[in-house]
N, C-alpha and C positions, 0 to 999 in steps of 0.2 A: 292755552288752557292746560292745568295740571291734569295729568293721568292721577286719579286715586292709588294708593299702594294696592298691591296685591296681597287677598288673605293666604296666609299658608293653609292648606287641606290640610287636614287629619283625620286621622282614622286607625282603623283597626285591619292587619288585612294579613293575608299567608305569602310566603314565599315559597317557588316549587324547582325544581330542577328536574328536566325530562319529565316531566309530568309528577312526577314524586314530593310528595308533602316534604318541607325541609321545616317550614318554623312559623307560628304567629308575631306577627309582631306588631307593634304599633309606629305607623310612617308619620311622617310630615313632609307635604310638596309644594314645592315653591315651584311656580311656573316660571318657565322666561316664554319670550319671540317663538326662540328656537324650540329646546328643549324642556323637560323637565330632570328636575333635582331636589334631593329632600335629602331626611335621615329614616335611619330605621333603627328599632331600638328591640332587639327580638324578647319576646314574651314567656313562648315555650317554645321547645323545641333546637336544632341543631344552634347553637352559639358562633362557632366558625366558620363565615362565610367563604373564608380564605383557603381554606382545605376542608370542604364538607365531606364529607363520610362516602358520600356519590361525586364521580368527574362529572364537574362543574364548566359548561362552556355557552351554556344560556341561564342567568335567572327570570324568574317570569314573579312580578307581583302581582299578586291579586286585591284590588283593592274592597273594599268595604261596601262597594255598590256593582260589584262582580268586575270589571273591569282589568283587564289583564293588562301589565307593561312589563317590556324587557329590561331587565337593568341592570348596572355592573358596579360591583361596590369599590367605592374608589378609596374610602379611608377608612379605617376603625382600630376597632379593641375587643379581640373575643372571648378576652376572660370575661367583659361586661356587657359586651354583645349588641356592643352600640357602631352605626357604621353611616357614613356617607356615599352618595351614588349617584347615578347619573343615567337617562335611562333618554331616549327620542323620543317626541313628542307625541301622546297620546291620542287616539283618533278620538273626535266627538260625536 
């Protein structure tokens, strides 16, 4: 039997550092097995996830339904503030 695709989530959610507001942005998560992985495309707020304005050594998303995950951005562009990431598997 075929497994159906998986929807990618979306939504609207903050990103914090140390507990410090850094940025809204609007995510997309693609589940796997293991993990989860998306993008993030920041809306307002810090642009550079790469050298944020605070030492950065946890991010925490916040997603759109309050739900907190850690994650680590693994590729982007912060003149446009768009970035890929990768975060362990969220608890349900």
């Amino acid at each position: 039997m075929l497994t159906p695709p998986r929807v990618p989530h979306v939504g609207i959610g903050s990103v914090y550092v140390a507990g410090i507001w850094l940025a809204q942005v609007q995510y997309t998560l693609n589940d796997t097995v293991h993990a989860l992985a998306g993008a993030l495309h920041i809306l307002d707020g810090e642009r550079d996830l790469f050298v944020p304005p605070i030492p950065a050594d946890n991010f925490v998303l916040e997603l759109a339904d309050g739900r907190q995950c850690p994650f680590v951005p693994a590729t982007g562009n912060p003149v446009v503030g768009a970035y890929t990431f990768s975060t362990p598997m969220l608890a349900m």
